[in-house]
N, C-alpha and C positions, 0 to 999 in steps of 0.2 A: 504493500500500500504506500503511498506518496502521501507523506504529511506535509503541511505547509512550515515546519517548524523540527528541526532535529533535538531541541532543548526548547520546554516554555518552563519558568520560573514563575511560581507564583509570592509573590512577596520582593519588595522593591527595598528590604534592611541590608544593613551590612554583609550577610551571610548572601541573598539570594544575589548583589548584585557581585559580588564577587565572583561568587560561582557563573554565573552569567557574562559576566566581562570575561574570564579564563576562559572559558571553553568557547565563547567567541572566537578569542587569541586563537586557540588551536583550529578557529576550521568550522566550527559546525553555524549551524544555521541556528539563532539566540531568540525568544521572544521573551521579555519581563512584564510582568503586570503588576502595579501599586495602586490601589484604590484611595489610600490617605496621604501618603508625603513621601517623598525619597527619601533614603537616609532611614526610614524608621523610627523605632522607638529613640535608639541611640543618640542620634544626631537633631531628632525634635524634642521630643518629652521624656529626656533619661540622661545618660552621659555627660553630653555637651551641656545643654542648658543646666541640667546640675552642676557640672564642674563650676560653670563660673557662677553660680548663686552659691558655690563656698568660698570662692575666691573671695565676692563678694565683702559676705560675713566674716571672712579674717580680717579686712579690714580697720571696723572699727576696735578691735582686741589688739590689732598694729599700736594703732593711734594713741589710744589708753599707756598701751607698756613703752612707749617712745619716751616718755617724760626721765624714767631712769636710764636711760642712755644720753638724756641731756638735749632732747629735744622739746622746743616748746609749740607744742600743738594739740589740737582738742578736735573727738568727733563731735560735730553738732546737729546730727542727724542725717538720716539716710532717703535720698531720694528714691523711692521704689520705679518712677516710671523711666527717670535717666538707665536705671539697672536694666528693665524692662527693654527698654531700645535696643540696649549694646544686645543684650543677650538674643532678642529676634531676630537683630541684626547677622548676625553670627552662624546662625540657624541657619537662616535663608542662605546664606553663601553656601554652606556647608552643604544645605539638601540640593543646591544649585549643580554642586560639582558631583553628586551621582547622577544626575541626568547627562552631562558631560561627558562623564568615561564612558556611561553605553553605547552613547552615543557614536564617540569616537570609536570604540571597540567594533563600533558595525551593528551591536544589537537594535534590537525593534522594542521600542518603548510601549507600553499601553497607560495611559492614564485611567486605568477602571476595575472596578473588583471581575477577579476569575473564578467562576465555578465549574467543577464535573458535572459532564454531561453523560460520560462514560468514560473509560479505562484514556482513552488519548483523545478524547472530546472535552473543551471547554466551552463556555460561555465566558466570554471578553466584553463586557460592556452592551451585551445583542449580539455582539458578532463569534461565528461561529468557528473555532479555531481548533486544529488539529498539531497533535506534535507527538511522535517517536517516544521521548522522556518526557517527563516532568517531575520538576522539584518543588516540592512544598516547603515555602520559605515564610511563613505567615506572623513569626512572631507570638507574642503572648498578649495579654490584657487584663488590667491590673481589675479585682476584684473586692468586693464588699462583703461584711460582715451580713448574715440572713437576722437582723434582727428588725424590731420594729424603728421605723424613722430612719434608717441605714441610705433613704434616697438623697434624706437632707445632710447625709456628708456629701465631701467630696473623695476623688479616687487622687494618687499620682499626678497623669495626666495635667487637670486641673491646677497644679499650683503655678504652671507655666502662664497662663492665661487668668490669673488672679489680678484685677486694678490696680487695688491694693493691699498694702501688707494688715492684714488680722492681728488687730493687737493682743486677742489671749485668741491661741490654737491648741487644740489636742490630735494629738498623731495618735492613731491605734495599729497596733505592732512593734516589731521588733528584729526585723529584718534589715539587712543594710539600707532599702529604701527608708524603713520608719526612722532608724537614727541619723541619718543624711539629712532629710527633711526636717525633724527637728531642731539637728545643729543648724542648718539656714535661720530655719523661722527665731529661734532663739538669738544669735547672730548677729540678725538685723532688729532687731527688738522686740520681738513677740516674746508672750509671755506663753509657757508652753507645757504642755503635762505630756507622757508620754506612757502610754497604757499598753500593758501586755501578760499575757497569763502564763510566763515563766517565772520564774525567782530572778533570772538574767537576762538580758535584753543576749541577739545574737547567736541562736540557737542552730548547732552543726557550727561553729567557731572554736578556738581552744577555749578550755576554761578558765586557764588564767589570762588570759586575751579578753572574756567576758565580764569575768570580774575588776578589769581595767578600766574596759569602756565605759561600764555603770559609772565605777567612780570620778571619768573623767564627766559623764555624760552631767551628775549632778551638781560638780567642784563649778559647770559654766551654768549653774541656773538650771537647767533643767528638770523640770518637778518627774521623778520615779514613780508611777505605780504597780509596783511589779504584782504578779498570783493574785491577777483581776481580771475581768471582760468585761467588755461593755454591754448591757442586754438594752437598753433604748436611746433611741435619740426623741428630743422633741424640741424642738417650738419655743423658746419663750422670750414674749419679747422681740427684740429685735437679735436676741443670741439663739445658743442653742445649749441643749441641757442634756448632758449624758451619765445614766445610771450604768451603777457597776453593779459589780456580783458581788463587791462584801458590802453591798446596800450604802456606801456612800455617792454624792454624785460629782461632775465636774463640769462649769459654765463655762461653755468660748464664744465666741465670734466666729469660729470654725473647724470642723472636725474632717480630718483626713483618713480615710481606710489604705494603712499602706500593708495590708495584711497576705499579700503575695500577689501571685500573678499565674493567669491561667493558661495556657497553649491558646489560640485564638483560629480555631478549628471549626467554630459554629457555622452550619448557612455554605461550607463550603463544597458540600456536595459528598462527600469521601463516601458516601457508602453506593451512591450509582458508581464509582469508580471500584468499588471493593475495596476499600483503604482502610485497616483496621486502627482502634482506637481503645486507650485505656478505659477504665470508667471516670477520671478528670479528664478526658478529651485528649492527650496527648497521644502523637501517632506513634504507633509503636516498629520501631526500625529494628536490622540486623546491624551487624559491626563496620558494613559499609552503605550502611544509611538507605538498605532498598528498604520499604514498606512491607504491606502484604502482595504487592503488585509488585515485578521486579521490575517492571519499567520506572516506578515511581518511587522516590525519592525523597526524604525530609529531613532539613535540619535545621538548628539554631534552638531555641526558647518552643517552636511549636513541638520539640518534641522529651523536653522537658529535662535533660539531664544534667548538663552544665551551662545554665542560662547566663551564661556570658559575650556581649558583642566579640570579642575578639576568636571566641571560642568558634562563636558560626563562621566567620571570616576564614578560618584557619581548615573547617570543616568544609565548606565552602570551595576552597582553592584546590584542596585535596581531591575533591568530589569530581570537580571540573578537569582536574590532571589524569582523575584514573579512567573517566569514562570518553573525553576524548584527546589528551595528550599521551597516550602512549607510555604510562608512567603511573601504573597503580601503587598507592599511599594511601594511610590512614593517618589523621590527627590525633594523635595521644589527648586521651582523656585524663592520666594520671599527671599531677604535679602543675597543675595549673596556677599559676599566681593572681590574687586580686587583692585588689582591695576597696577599705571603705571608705569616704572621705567623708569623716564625721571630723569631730576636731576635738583632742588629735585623730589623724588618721591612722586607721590599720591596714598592714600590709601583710601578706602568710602566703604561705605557698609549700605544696604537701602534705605532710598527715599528721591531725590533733596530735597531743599525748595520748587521748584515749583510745583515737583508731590506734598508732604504733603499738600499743600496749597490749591489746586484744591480740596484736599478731605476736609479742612475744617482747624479752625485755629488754626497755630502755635506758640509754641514759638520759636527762634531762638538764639542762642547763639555763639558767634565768637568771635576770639580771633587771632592775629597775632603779633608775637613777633621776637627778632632775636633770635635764639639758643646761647647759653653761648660760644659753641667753636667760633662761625662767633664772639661775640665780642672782644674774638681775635685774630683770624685772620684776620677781618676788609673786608674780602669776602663779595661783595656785590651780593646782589640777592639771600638771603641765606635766608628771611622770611620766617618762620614757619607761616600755616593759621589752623589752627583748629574750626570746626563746630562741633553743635548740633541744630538736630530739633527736635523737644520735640512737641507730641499731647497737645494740650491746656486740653482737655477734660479729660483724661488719664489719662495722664502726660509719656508717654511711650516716650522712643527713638524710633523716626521712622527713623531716617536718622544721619550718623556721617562720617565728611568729614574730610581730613586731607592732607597737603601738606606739605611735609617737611621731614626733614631727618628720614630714620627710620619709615616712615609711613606706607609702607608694614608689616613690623613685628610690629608695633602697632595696626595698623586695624583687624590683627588675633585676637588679645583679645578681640577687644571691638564689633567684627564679635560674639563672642558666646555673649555678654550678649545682643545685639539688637534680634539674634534670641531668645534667652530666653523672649524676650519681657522686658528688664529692665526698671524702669522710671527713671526721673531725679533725682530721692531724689535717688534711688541708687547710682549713679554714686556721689552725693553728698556726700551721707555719707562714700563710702569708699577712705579709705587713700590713699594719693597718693606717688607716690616712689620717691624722693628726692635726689639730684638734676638732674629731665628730661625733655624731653618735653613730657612726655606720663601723666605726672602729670598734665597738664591743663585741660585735660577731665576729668580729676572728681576734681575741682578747679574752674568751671566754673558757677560762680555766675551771675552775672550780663547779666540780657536779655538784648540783641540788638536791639533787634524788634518783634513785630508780623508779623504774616501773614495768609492769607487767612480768614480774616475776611467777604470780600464781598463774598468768594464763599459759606460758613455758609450760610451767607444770601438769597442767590438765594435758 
């Protein structure tokens, strides 16, 4: 049969246009479809426009601790819609230059939602489109608590397209999006509660990494309420009123559900296609991303397993080199680094204490210190935490945690030598850059502790 298309992508993120720009590169005949914005979650309502609404809110914490270094100047308030500009500003470039490379690449753009019609039948906007492959690149969509008044929050999404800033907000959850958001809103001067029904915010993080965060997350204002949920929102006023479950309640001006996020698989046809699905919607793939259909194809966030931009990108590339560059590869799921950018931010990349431990025993290594600037500026809540978990048997880095200023562009480096598989005598033996805090991790003499001795055992 003659399709009109040797590859159609459906989803216009990081993940689907990559893979669609590569395999362009190589040859094949490209079509992409994007119903909401180029670029994605990432580059419109996530990543980007987050990054710089923290950059933001460091800011006025600059401004403040400049006095003890001998500076005289004062925040005197924050303009939200100056913020506003640059940051759409930004956006718009960014979603500008993936229409560009497809462009350039040769592929065929669609401005319009794709659905299955069948197995290589979509729907494009009315129009009726066949292709060979197809990759399901859809992204996910951020989700709400099922309780009463849950409409009159808002999701993620939403704080991008806020007028203005909410002087009292309460975030619900405790995922990197809920504590991200937080530190913004907190930041720039909301006053801020931050609800979740763990004992620690960050859950699947290390635990000494979470016990960090809380206490930085309080030291900057932020109101804790940890081993709660919300069960109503209402109405009151011109605010809004949220009851918990140990029967207290809490007033803002605005409440955000950043309480995860879903695969974004609704409406899209998959079952005239045959395309199987979890019971949360995500599609369920083999090790090189076919479906139940081996023509079709999924990855990024729609299918839910390391919901990271760079992760679909890398997924992506792969995808597009083994099916038509002549050069089958798989993107390593293990040792992936990220991080948070709360403030401080955290960086990790690897395996908790508790996963290393489960497989057998560690060593552990920790360290938390103030950074040279906080002593003086006298800024408190400013503790650096740095880990290592180190194979007993090895001696390998399996895991390397870090909290603290500069933890993201630290964790990149020490991201390549975990995947290389580095041990502890390396990281010993090389010099470390003086005066940083990046110099603890290879400084890092003295064990803390063991761990996972009994699981050896069993």
């Amino acid at each position: 049969m003659a399709y009109d298309f040797d590859l159609f992508v459906i989803g216009g993120g990081s993940g689907g246009v990559r893979c669609g720009r590569i395999a362009a590169g190589h040859g094949a005949r490209v079509a992409v479809a994007e119903e909401r914005f180029w670029g994605g979650t990432c580059v419109n309502v996530g990543c980007v426009p987050k990054k710089i609404m923290v950059n933001a809110a460091e800011y006025g914490a600059w401004a403040e601790e400049a006095a003890a270094f001998g500076w005289d100047m004062k925040a005197t308030g924050h303009d939200w819609a100056k913020l506003a500009a640059a940051r759409d500003a930004e956006v718009a470039r960014l979603s500008g230059i993936y229409g560009r490379l497809l462009a350039g690449a040769g592929v065929t753009s669609f401005d319009a939602r794709a659905t299955f019609l069948d197995a290589h039948t979509l729907d494009v906007g009315g129009k009726r489109v066949t292709a060979e492959r197809i990759v399901i690149a859809t992204g996910g969509t951020p989700t709400r608590l099922p309780i009463p008044g849950a409409e009159l929050g808002l999701v993620s999404d939403d704080l991008f397209t806020l007028k203005t800033l909410p002087k009292r907000a309460i975030v619900i959850g405790a995922g990197y999006i809920a504590v991200e958001f937080a530190t913004i809103l907190n930041g720039l001067g909301a006053e801020v509660d931050l609800l979740y029904r763990a004992p620690l915010p960050l859950r699947g993080f290390d635990e000494d990494v979470r016990a960090a965060a809380a206490e930085a997350l309080a030291a900057n204002g932020i109101r804790l309420n940890p081993d709660v949920t919300p069960t109503r929102i209402a109405k009151v006023g011109e605010g809004l009123m949220v009851s918990l479950s140990n029967g207290f309640m809490r007033e803002a001006d605005a409440v955000f559900f950043c309480t995860g996020r879903g695969p974004n698989t609704a409406g899209l046809g998959l079952e005239k296609a045959g395309v199987a699905v979890t019971s949360a919607g995500a599609i369920t793939v083999d090790e090189d991303h076919r479906t139940s259909q081996p023509h079709i194809h999924a990855i990024g966030d729609v299918i839910d397993r390391v919901n990271l931009t760079p992760m679909a990108t890398a997924v992506g590339h792969a995808l597009a080199d083994t099916l038509y560059g002549n050069n089958p590869r798989r993107a390593s799921y293990e040792n992936v680094p990220t991080a948070v950018f709360m403030s401080p931010p955290i960086g990790t990349v690897g395996l908790t204490e508790a996963e290393a431990a489960a497989r057998g025993p560690v060593d552990v290594y920790v360290t938390r210190f103030t950074p040279m600037r906080h002593t003086i500026s006298g800024r408190q809540g400013r503790k650096t935490l740095m880990k290592l978990v180190v194979c007993q048997r090895t001696q390998k880095v399996l895991g390397a945690h870090m909290l603290g200023e500069d933890a993201a562009e630290i964790m990149q480096g020490i991201g390549i030598a975990v995947v290389m598989g580095a041990t502890k005598q390396d990281f010993d033996r090389t010099i470390g850059i003086h005066p940083t805090a990046a110099e603890e991790f290879v400084t890092l003499r003295t064990r803390t502790r063991v761990a996972g001795v009994q699981a050896a055992a069993q």
